[in-house]
DSSP file (Angstrom, degrees, kcal/mol; ACC not computed):
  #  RESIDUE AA STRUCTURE BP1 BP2  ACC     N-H-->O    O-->H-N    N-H-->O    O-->H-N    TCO  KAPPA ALPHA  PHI   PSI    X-CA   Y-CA   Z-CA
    1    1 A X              0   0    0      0, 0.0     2,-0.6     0, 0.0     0, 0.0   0.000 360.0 360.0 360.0 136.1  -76.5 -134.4  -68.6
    2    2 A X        -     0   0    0      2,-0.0     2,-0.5     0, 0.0     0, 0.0  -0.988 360.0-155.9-134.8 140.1  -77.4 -136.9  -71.3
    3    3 A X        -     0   0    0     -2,-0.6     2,-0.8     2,-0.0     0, 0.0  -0.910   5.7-143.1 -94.9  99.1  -74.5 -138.4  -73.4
    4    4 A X        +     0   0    0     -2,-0.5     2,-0.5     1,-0.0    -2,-0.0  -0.655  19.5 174.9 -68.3 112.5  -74.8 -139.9  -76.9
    5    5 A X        -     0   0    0     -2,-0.8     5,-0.1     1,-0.0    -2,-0.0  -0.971  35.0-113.2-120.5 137.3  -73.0 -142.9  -78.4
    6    6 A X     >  -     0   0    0     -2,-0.5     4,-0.6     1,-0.1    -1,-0.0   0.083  28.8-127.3 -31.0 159.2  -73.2 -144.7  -81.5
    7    7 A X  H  > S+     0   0    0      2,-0.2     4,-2.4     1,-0.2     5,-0.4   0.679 110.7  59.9 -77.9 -29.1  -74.5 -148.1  -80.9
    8    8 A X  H  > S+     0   0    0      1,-0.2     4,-2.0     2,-0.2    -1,-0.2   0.882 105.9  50.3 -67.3 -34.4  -71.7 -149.8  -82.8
    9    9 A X  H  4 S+     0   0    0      2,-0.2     4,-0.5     3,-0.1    -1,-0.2   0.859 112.6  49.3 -81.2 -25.2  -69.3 -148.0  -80.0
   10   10 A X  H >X S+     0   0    0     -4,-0.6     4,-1.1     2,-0.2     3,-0.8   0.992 114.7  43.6 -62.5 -79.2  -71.8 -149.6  -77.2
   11   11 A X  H 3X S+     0   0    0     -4,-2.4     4,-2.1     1,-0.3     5,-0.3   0.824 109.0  60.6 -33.0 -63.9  -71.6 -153.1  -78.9
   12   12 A X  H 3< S+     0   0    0     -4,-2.0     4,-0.3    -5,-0.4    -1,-0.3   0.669 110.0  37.7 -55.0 -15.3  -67.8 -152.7  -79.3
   13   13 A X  H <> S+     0   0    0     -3,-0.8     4,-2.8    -4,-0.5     5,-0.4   0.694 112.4  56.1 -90.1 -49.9  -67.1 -152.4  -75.6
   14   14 A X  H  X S+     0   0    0     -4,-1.1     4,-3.5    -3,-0.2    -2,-0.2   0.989 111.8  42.5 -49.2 -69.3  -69.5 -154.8  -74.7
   15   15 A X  H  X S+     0   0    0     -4,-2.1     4,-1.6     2,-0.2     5,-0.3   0.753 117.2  52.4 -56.0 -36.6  -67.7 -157.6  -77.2
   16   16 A X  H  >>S+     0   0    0     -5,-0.3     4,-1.9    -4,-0.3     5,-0.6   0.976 111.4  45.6 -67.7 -63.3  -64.2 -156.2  -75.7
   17   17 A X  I >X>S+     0   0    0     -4,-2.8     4,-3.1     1,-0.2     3,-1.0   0.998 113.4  46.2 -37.9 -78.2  -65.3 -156.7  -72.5
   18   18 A X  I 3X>S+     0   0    0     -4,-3.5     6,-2.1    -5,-0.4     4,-1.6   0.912 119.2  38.5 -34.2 -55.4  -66.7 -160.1  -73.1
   19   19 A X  I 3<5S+     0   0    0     -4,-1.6    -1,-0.3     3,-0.2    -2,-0.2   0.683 119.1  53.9 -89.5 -17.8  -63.4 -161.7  -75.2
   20   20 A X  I <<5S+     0   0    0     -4,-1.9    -1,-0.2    -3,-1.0    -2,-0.2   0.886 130.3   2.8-107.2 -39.9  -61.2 -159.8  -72.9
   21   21 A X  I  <<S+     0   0    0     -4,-3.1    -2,-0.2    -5,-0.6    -3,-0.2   0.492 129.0  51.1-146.0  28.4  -62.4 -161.0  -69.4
   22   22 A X  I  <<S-     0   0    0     -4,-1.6    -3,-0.2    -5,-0.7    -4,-0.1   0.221 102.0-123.9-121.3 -14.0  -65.3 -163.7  -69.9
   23   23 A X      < +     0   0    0     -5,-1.0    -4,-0.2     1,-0.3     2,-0.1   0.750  46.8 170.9 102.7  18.2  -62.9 -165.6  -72.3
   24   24 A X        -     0   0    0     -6,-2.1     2,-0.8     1,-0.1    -1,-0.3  -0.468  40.9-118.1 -72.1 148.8  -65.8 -165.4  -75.1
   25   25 A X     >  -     0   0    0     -2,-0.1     4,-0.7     1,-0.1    -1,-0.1  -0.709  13.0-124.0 -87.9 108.4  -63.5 -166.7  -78.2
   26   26 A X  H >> S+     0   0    0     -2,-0.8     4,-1.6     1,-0.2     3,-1.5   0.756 114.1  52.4 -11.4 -61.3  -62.9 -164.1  -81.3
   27   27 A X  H 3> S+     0   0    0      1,-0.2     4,-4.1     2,-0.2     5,-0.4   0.960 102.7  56.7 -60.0 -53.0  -64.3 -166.5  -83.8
   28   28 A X  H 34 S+     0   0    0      1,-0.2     4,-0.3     2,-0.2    -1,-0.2   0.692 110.7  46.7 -45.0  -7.6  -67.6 -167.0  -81.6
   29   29 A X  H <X S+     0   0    0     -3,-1.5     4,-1.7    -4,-0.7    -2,-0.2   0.788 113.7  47.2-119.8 -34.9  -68.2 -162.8  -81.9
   30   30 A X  H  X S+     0   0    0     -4,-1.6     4,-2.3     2,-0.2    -2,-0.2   0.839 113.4  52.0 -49.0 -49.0  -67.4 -162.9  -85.9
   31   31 A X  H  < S+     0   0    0     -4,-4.1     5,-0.3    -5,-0.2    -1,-0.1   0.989 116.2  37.1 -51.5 -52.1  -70.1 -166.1  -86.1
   32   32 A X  H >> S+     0   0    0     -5,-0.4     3,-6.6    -4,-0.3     4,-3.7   0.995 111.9  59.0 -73.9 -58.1  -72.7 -164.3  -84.3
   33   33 A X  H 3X S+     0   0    0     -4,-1.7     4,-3.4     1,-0.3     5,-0.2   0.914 119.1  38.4 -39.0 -47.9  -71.8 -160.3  -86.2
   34   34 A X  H 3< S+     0   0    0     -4,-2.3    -1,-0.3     1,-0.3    -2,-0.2   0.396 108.6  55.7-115.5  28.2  -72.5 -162.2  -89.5
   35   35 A X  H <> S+     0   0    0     -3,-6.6     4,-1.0     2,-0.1    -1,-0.3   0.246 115.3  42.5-101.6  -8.0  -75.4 -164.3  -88.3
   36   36 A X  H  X S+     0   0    0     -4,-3.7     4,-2.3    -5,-0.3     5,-0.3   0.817 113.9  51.4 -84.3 -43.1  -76.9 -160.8  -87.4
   37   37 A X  H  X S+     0   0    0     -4,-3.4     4,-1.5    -5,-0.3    -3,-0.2   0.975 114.5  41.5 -43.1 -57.7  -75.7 -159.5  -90.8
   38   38 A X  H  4 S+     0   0    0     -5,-0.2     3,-0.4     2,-0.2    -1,-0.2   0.913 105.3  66.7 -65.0 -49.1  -77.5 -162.6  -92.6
   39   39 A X  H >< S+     0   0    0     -4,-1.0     3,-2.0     1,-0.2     5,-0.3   0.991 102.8  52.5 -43.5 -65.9  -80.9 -162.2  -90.0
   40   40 A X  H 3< S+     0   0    0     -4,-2.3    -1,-0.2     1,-0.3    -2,-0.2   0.757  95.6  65.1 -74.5 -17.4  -81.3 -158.9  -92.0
   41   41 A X  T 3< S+     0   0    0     -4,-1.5    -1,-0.3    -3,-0.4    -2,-0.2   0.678 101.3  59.0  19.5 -75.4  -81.2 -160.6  -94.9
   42   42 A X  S X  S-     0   0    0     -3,-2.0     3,-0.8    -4,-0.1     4,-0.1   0.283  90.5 -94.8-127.3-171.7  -84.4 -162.4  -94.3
   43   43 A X  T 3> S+     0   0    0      1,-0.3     4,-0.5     2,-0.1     3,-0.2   0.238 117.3  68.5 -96.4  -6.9  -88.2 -162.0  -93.6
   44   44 A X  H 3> S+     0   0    0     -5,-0.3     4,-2.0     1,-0.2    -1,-0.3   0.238  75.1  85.5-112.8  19.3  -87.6 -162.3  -90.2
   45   45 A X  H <> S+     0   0    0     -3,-0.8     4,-2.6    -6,-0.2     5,-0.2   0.891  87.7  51.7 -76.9 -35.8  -85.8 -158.8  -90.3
   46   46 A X  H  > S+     0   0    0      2,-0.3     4,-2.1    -3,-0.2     5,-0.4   0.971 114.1  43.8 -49.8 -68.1  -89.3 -156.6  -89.9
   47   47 A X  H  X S+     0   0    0     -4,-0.5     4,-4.5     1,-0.2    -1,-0.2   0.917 109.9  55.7 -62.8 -43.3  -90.2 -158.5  -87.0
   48   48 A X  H  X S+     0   0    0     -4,-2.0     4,-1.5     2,-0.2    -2,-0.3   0.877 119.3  36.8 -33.5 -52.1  -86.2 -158.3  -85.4
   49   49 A X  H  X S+     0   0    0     -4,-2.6     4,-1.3     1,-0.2     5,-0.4   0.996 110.6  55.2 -81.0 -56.5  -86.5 -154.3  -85.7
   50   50 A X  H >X S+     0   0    0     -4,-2.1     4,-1.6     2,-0.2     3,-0.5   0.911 118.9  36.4 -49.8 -57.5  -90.1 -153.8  -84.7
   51   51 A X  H >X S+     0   0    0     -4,-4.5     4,-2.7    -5,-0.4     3,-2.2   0.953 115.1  53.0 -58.1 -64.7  -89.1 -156.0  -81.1
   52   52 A X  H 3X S+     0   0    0     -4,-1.5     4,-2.5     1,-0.3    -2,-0.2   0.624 117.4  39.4 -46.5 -26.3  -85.7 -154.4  -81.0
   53   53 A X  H <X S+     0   0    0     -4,-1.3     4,-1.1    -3,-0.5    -1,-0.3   0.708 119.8  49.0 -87.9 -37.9  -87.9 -150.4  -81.3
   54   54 A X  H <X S+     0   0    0     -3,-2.2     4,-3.5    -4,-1.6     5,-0.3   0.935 109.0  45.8 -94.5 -43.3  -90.4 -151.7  -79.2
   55   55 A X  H  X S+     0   0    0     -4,-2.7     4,-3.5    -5,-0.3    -2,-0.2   0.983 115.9  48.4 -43.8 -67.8  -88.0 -153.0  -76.5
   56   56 A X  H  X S+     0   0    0     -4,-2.5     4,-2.3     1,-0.2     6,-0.4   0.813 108.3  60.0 -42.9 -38.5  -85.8 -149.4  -76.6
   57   57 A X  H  X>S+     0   0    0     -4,-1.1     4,-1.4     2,-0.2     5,-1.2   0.953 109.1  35.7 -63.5 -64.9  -89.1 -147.8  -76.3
   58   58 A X  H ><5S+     0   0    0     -4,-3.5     3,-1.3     1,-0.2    -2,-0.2   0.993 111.4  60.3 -78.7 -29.3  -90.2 -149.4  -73.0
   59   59 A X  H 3<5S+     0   0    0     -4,-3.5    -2,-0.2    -5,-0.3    -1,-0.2   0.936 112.3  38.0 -43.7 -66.7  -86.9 -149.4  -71.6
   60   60 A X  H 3<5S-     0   0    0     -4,-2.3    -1,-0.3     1,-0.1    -3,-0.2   0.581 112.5-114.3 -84.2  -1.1  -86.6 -145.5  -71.9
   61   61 A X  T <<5S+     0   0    0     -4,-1.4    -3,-0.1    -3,-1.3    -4,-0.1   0.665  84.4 112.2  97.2  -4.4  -90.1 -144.9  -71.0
   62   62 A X      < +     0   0    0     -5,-1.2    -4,-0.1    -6,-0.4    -5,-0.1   0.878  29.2 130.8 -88.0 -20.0  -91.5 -143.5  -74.5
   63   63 A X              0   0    0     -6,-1.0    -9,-0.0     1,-0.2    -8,-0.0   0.454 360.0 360.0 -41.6 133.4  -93.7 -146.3  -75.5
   64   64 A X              0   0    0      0, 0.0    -1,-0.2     0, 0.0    -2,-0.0   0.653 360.0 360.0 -85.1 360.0  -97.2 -144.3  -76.4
């Protein structure tokens, strides 16, 4: 059986998790969302997707 969810619903759970019972502080998950918003921004966005593809990639086993 394989299940899909958006990434954004993955990441929202994660962050919930985190602020709700590791004690991460609201403003600390708003800093970081729009210092990833600002990264893509920048020149260093190419290289940020290209790891992030390449990461997913060995992790599931497709890397060619």
């Amino acid at each position: 059986m394989s299940v899909n969810l958006p990434l954004v619903v993955v990441l929202g759970l994660i962050v919930w998790g985190a602020v709700k019972f590791l004690g991460v502080r609201v403003w600390l998950v708003v800093v970081i969302a729009l210092f990833g918003f600002y990264l893509a921004d920048t020149f260093l966005a190419p290289a940020i997707d290209n790891g992030t593809r390449n990461g997913v990639e060995a992790v599931n086993g497709t890397h060619d």
